[in-house]
LUMDREN-584716 format. One record per residue (C-alpha): residue in three letters; y, z, x. Coordinates in pm, whole numbers, padded with zeros to 5 digits, always signed. Each point is the difference from the previous one (the first is absolute). Layout:
N
ALAYZX;...
! end
This chain:
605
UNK+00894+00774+03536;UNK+00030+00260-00257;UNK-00148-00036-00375;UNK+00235+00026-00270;UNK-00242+00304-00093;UNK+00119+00147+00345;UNK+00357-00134-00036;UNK+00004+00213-00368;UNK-00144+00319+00161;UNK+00218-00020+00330;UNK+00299-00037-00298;UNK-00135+00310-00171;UNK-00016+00253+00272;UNK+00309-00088+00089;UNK+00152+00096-00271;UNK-00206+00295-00044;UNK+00153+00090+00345;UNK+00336-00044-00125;UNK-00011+00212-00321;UNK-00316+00252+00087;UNK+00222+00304+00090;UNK+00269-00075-00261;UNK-00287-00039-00282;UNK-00222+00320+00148;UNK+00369+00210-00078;UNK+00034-00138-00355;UNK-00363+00076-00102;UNK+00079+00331+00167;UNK+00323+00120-00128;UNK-00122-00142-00377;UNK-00323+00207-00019;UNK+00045+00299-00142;UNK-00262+00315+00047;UNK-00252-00129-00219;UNK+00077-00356+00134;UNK-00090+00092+00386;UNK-00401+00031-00079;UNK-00125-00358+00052;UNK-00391-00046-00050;UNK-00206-00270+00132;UNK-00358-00042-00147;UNK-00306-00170+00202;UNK-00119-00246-00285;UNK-00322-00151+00169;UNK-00223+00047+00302;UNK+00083-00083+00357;UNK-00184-00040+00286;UNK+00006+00323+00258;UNK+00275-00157+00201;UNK+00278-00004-00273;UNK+00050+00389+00020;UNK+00094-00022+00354;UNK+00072-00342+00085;UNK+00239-00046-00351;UNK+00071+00287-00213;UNK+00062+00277+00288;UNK+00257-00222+00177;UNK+00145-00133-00351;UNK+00064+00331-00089;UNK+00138+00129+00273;UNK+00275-00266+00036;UNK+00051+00042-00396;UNK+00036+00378+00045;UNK+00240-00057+00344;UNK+00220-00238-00205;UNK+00065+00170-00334;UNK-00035+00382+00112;UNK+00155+00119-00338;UNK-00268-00134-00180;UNK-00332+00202+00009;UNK-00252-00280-00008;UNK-00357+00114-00148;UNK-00322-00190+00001;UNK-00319+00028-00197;UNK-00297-00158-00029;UNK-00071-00187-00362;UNK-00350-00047-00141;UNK-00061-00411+00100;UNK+00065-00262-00284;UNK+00153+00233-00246;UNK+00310-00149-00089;UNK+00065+00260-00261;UNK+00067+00289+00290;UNK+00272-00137+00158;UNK+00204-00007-00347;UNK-00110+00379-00085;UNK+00074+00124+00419;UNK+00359-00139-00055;UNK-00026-00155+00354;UNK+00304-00202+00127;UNK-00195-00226+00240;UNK-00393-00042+00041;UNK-00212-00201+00302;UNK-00286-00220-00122;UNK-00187-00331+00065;UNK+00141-00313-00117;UNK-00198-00019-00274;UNK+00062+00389-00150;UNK+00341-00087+00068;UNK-00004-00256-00235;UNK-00157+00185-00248;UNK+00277+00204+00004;UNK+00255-00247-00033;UNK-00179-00125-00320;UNK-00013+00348-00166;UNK+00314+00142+00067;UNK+00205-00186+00196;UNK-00017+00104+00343;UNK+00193-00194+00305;UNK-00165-00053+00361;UNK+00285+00104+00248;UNK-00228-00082+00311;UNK-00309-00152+00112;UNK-00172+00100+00325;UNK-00040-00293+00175;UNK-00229+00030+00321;UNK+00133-00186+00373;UNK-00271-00267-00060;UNK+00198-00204-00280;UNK+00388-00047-00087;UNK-00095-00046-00431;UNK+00006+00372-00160;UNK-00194-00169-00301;UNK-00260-00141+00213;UNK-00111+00263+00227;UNK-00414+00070-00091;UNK-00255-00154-00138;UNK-00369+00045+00013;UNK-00214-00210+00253;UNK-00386-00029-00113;UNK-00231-00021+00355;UNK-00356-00010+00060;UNK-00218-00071+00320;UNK+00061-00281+00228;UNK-00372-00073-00046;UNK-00031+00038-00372;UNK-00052-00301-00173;UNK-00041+00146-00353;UNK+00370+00064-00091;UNK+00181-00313+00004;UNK+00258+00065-00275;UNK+00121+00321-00248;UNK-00257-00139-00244;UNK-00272+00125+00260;UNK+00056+00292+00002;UNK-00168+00081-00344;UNK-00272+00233+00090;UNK+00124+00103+00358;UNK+00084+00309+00132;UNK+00362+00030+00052;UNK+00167+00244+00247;UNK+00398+00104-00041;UNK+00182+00277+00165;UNK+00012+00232-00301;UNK-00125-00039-00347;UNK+00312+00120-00152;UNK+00181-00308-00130;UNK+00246-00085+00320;UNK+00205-00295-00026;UNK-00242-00220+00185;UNK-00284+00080-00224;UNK+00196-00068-00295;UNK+00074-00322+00161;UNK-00347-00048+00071;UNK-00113+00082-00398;UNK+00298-00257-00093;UNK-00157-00223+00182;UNK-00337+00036-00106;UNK+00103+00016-00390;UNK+00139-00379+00091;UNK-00304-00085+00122;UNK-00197+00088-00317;UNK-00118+00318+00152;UNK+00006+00329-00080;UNK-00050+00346+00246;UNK-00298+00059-00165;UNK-00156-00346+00116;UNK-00016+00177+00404;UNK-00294+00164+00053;UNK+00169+00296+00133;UNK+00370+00089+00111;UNK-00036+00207+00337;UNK+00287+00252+00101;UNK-00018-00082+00365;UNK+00301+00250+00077;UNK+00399-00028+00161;UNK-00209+00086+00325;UNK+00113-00277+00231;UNK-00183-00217+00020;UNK-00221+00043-00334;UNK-00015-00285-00231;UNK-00086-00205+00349;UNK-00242+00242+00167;UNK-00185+00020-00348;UNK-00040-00391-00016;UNK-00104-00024+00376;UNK-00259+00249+00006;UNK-00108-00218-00331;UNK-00020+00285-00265;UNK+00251-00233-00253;UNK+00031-00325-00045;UNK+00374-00071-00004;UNK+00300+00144+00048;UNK+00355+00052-00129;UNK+00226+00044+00267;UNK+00380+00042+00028;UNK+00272-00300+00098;UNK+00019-00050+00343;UNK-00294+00291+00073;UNK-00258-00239+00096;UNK+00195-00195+00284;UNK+00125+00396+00129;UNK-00334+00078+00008;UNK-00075-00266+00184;UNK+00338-00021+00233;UNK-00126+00372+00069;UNK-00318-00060+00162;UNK-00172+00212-00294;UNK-00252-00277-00176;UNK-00087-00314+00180;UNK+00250-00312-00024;UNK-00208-00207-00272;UNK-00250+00237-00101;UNK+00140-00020-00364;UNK+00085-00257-00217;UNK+00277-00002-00261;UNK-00137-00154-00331;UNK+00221-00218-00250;UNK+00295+00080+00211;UNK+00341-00169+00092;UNK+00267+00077+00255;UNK+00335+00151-00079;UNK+00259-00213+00202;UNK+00204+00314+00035;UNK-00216+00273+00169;UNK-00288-00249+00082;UNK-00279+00168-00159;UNK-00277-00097-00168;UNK-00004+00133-00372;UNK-00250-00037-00302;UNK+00242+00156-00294;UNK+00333-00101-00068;UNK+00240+00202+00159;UNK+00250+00280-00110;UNK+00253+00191+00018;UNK-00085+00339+00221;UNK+00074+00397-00103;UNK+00326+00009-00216;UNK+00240+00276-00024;UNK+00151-00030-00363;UNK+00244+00198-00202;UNK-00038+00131-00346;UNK+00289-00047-00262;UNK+00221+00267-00039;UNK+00001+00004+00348;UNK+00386+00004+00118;UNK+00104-00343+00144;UNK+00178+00131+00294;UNK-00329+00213+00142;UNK-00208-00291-00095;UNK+00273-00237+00214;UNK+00022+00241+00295;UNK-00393+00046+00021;UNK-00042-00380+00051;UNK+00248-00023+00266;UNK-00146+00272+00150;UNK-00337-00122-00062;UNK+00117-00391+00151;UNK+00220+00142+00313;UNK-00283+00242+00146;UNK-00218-00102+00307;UNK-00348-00144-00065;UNK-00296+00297+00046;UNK-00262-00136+00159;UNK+00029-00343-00082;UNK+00149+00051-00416;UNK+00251-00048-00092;UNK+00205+00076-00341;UNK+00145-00351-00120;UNK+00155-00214-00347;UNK-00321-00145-00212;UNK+00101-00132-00378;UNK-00297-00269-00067;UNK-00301+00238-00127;UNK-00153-00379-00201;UNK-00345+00067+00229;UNK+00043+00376-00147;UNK-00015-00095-00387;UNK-00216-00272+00003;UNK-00237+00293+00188;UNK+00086+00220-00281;UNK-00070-00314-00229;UNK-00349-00047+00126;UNK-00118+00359+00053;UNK+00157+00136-00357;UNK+00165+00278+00202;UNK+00316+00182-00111;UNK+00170-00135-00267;UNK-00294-00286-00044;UNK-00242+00225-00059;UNK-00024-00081-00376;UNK-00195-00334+00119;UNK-00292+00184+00054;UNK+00027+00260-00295;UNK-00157-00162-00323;UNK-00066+00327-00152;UNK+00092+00013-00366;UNK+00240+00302+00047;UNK+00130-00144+00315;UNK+00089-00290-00169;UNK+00191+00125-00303;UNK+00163+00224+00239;UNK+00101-00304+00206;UNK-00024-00307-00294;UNK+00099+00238-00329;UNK+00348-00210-00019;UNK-00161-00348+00053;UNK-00332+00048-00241;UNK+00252+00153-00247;UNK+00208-00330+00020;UNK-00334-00202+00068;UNK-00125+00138-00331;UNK+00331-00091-00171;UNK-00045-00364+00099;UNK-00354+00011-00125;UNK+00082+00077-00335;UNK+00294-00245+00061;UNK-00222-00290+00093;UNK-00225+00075-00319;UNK+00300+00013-00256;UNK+00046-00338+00204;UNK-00327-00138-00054;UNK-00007+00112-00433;UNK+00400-00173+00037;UNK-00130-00334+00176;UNK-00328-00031-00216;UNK+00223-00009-00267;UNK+00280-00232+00161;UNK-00258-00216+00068;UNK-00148-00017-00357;UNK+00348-00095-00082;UNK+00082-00229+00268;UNK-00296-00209-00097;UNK+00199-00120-00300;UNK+00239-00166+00215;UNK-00230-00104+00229;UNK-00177-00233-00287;UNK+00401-00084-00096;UNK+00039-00114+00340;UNK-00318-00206-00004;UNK+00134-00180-00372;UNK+00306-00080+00185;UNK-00181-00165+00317;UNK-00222-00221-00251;UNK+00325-00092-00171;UNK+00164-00071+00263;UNK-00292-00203+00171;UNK-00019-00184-00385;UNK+00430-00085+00122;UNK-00177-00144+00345;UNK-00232-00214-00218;UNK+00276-00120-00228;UNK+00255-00092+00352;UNK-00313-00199+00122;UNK-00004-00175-00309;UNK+00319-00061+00026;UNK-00036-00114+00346;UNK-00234-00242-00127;UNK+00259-00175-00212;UNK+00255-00004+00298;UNK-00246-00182+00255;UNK+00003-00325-00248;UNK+00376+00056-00050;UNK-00010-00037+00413;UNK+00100+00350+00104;UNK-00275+00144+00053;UNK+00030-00048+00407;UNK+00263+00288-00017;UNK-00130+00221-00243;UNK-00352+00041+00121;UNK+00220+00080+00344;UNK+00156+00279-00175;UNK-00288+00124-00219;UNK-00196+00029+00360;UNK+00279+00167+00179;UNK+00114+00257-00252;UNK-00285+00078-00261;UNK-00223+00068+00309;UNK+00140+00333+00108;UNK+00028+00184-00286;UNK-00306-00090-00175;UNK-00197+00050+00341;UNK+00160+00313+00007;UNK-00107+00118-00311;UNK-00360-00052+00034;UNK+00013+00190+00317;UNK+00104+00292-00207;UNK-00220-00056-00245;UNK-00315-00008+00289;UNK+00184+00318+00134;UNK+00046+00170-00327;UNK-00388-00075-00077;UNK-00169+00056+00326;UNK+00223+00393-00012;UNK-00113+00042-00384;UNK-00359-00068+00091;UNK+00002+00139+00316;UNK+00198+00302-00031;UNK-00120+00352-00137;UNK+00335+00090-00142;UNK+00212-00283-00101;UNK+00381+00022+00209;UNK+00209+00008-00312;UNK+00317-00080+00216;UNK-00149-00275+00195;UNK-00161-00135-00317;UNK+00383+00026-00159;UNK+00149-00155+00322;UNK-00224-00314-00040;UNK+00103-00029-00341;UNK+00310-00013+00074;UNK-00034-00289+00296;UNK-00231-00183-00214;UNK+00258+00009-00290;UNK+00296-00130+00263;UNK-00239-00253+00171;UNK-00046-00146-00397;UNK+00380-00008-00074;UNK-00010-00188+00337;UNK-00205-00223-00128;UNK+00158-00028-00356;UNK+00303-00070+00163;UNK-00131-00297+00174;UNK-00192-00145-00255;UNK+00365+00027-00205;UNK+00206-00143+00249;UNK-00250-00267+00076;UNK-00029-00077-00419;UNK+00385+00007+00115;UNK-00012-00268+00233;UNK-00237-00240-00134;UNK+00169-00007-00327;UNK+00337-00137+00217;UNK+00087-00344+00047;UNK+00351+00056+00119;UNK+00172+00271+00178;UNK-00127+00350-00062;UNK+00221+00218-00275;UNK+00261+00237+00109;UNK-00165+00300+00149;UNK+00138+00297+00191;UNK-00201+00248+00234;UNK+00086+00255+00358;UNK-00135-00163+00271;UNK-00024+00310+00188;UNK-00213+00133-00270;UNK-00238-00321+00034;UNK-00033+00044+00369;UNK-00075+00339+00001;UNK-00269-00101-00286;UNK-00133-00256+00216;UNK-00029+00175+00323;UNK-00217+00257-00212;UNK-00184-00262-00181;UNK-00097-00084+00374;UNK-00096+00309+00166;UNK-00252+00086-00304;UNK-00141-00306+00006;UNK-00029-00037+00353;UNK-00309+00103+00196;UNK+00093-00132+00356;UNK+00275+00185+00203;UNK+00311-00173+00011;UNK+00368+00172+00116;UNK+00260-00074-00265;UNK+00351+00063+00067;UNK+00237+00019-00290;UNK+00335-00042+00130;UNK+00338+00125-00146;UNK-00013-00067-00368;UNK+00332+00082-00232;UNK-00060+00244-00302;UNK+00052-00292-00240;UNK-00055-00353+00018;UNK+00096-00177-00339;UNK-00177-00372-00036;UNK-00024-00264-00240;UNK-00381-00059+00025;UNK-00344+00134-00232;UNK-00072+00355+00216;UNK-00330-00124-00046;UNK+00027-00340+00128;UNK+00209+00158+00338;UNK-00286+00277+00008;UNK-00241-00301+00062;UNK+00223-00191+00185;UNK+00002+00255+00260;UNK-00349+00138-00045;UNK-00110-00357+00108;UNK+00239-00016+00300;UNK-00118+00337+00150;UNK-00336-00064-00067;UNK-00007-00289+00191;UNK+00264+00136+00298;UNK-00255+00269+00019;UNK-00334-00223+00035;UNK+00201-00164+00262;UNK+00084+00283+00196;UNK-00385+00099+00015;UNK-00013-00349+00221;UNK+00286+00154+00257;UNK-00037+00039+00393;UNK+00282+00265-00017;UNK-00120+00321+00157;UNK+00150+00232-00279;UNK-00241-00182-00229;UNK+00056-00120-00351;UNK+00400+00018-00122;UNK+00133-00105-00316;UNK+00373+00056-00071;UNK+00167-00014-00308;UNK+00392+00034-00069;UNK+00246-00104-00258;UNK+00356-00177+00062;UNK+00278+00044-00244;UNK+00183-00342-00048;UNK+00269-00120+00268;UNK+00377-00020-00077;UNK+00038-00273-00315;UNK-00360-00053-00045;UNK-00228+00152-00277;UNK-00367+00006+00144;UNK-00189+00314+00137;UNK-00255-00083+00236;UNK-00310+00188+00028;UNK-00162-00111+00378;UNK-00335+00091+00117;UNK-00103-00050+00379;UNK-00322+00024+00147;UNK-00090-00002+00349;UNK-00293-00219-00009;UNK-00063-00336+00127;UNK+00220-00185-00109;UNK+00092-00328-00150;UNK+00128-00346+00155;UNK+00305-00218-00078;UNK-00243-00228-00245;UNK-00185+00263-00148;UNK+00297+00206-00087;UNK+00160-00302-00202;UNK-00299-00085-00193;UNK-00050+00381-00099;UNK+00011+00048-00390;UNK-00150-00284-00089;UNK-00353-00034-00137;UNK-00290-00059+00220;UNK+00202+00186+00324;UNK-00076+00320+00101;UNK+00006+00164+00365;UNK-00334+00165-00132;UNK-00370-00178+00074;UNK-00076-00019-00330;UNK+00317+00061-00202;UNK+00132-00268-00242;UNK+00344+00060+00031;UNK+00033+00089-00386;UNK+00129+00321+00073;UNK+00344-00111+00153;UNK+00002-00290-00255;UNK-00023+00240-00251;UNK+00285+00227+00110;UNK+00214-00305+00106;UNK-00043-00112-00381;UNK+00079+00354-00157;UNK+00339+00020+00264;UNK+00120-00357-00092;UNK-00023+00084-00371;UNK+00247+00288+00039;UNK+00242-00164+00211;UNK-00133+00112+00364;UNK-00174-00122+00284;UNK-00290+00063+00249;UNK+00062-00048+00416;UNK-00207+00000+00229;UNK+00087+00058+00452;UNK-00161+00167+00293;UNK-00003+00367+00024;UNK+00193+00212+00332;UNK-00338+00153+00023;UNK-00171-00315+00031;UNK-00179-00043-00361;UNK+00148-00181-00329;UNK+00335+00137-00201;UNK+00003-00096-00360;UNK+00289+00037-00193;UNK+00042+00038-00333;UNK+00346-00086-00181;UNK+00056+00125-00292;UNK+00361+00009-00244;UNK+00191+00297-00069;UNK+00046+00144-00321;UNK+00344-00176-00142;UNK+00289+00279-00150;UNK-00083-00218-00300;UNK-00352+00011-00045;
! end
């Protein structure tokens, strides 16, 4: 069965086929006299086989095909990206990896890949494979080889040595850490004969050259040993490097898109020479990341910490990075002084917590006289429920605000500002409660008129909740109408509902349900001829029975170990005082669903 790599290329000759002689006459007729000279540059070095083996053949097909076009090639000094802008070339043939280079500078294109009979994947076609002798035990990995002698085929930087110095630079290596890099020669079989007759002591070989070598009769089956090396499933050789795309034939720009179109059909549609053949490639990843690691091409400023190298390179950024430096210390004189004046508020702030904790004295005075008036059951309730969370909040900011002003070298004016600010709204949270519960205990008959939104208290005490929270717990706010107008103290409904979620939510931390804690909350307008909105929260925790759920509210009964039941008390008392009610039934989901009824604000009121 065919790849979809072979499907793709079967699909591209094709139509290279189709539209070859129709595309060779348009590039033709279009060129004009200056337009027929087409040059070709030889970016890199090859081994001795490309002339004849590639290029003639190449050539000769290119030159068959587009005989109006006098095709020219020269030779360009190796890794000098600069020449092939100042030749004015059209296309150019290189390695992968000068390819690439290329690309990056000035935007070259690959038209074709040669692709050798061994493997169907242009882009994975060599790779360097590191050998040594069957019956050498020193080299056991690439981090062995520090100190060794090291034989390649030529010490010109060929694709597979490049590999090979990618590799090692992984590896923590450098080519300085060999001992000695040994030319052994293209001579067949050289990099092999030199480790056999045991002049080196490894090897880097070509993809697929050790198991010809071996298929050939020329070295012994088994008489060297691949080191750190894996199989590629395509050709089935064994490989050290990553592998890579092989020689590409690229086009400059400026070079006319209907030559550049009919020399890759041509390129695609002619017969393999000698095993190559000319085929699609577009992933070059293994090519950059090489250009990454060896600071070649358009990377080479990696390894170039020269001071005029790096103004030539950096002069934009340390221009802008000496902008923000005087930035930062006009920031620095700004916040010192911010901070001197900050400080003021800061001691305001801390006036206005004392004062506020002298209000918590006075309410537990206060509470005092209650308990021998007989109420103190519920208040204490409420006191527990409601003061707790604010006030505990604010000494965590406090800690926080200390343990940064100690700690810290520079004091974070905006995070010092933010706490302010939630310390200030945690003690209006609290000043509201201690109000409304002055409020309440002052009441012996139904509360006074009072109006408030009940969608504004929900949303108020869903984020009361989440900041106060420190165990995960899904809430769901349902559908909730823009407006909800109530007769009832917004702060009394705010702890009404506080006090319901609160406990929905410890219940839900009890569930079996897979999805884990769920609390959800929605509100109900009033039905047809009725005047109460009903706030209902569900949980899906455990659970209630028949018994339980009708002795709910009152004090002493709680579905918690070591509750006392004076929460729901508390917010059955505060309801009933303003005309509504508190229910109580089992959740869908399996848990508890409180609801909370509460009159509508009268056209009157």
């Amino acid at each position: 069965m065919k790849t979809p790599l072979q499907r793709l290329g079967g699909l591209a000759c094709a139509l290279a086929l189709a539209f070859s002689p129709a595309l060779t006459e348009a590039s033709d007729s279009s060129a004009t006299a200056q337009d027929k000279v087409i040059r070709i540059g030889l970016f890199d070095t090859f081994e001795p086989e490309f002339w004849p083996h590639t290029l003639g053949p190449t050539l000769e097909v290119l030159r068959a095909r587009h005989p109006r076009l006098k095709i020219e090639v020269e030779e360009l000094p190796v890794g000098n990206t600069v020449a092939l802008k100042e030749r004015e070339l059209s296309f150019f043939v290189s390695s992968a990896v000068r390819y690439w280079a290329a690309h990056l500078d000035y935007g070259a294109s690959a038209v074709a890949v040669r692709t050798p009979e061994y493997t169907t994947d242009p882009t994975k076609s060599i790779a360097g494979l590191i050998v040594t002798r069957a019956d050498d035990d020193r080299i056991r990995g690439i981090r062995d080889l520090r100190n060794r002698t090291v034989a390649v085929a030529a010490t010109a930087q060929t694709s597979e040595y490049l590999a090979f110095l990618g590799l090692l630079r992984k590896a923590g290596l450098e080519e300085k850490s060999l001992a000695e890099v040994k030319p052994a020669g293209w001579r067949h079989p050289g990099v092999a004969s030199a480790l056999l007759a045991g002049s080196v002591d490894a090897g880097i070989l070509r993809l697929c050259e050790l198991e010809r070598l071996e298929r050939e009769g020329v070295i012994p089956a088994g008489a060297l040993r691949a080191v750190d090396a894996v199989t590629d499933p395509v050709s089935g050789c064994w490989h050290s490097t990553p592998l890579y795309p092989g020689i590409v034939l690229a086009s400059m720009p400026g070079t006319p898109p209907a030559i550049v179109t009919s020399f890759a059909s041509t390129l695609y549609t002619m017969p393999a020479v000698n095993g190559q053949k000319w085929f699609l490639g577009s992933d070059f990843t293994e090519a950059d990341e090489l250009s990454r690691t060896l600071a070649l091409g358009s990377y080479a400023w990696l390894q170039e910490w020269s001071v005029p190298a790096l103004w030539r390179r950096f002069s934009t950024e340390i221009l802008l990075a000496g902008a923000l430096l005087l930035a930062l210390l006009w920031h620095i004189a700004r916040v010192n002084r911010l901070v001197y004046t900050r400080t003021a508020s800061l001691r305001e702030a801390i006036d206005t917590m004392r004062e506020l904790d002298r209000a918590a004295k006075e309410s537990r005075a206060e509470l005092s006289a209650l308990e021998r008036a007989g109420v103190i059951h519920q208040l204490s309730g409420l006191i527990a429920h409601e003061l707790k969370q604010p006030l505990g909040a604010i000494a965590n900011y406090c800690t926080g605000l200390r343990f940064h002003l100690k700690n810290a070298g520079k004091p974070d004016v905006p995070l010092i500002e933010s706490v302010l600010d939630k310390i200030e709204g945690q003690a209006v949270s609290a000043s509201e409660t201690i109000n409304f519960v002055r409020r309440y205990a002052k009441q012996s008959g139904d509360m006074p008129a009072a109006h408030s939104d009940l969608a504004q208290v929900i949303r108020r005490a869903v984020a009361t909740y989440r900041s106060a929270s420190l165990e995960a717990c899904g809430i769901l706010v349902g559908e909730i109408p823009p407006e909800a107008p109530a007769s009832i103290d917004p702060k009394g409904a705010e702890l009404c509902v506080y006090n319901v979620l609160k406990n929905a939510a410890e219940a839900s931390r009890r569930t079996t349900d897979a999805r884990g804690p769920m609390v959800e909350i929605r509100l109900e307008p009033p039905a047809e001829g009725a005047s109460l909105w009903s706030i209902v929260v569900s949980d899906n925790g455990p659970g209630a029975d028949d018994e339980t759920l009708e002795k709910l509210g009152r004090p002493m009964m709680s579905l918690k170990e070591s509750g006392l039941g004076l929460g729901l008390m508390v917010v059955r008392n505060i309801l009933e005082q303003n005309g509504g009610r508190i229910d109580f039934s089992r959740s869908p989901a399996g848990g508890l669903a409180v609801r909370l009824m509460i009159p509508g604000k009268t056209s009157n009121a």
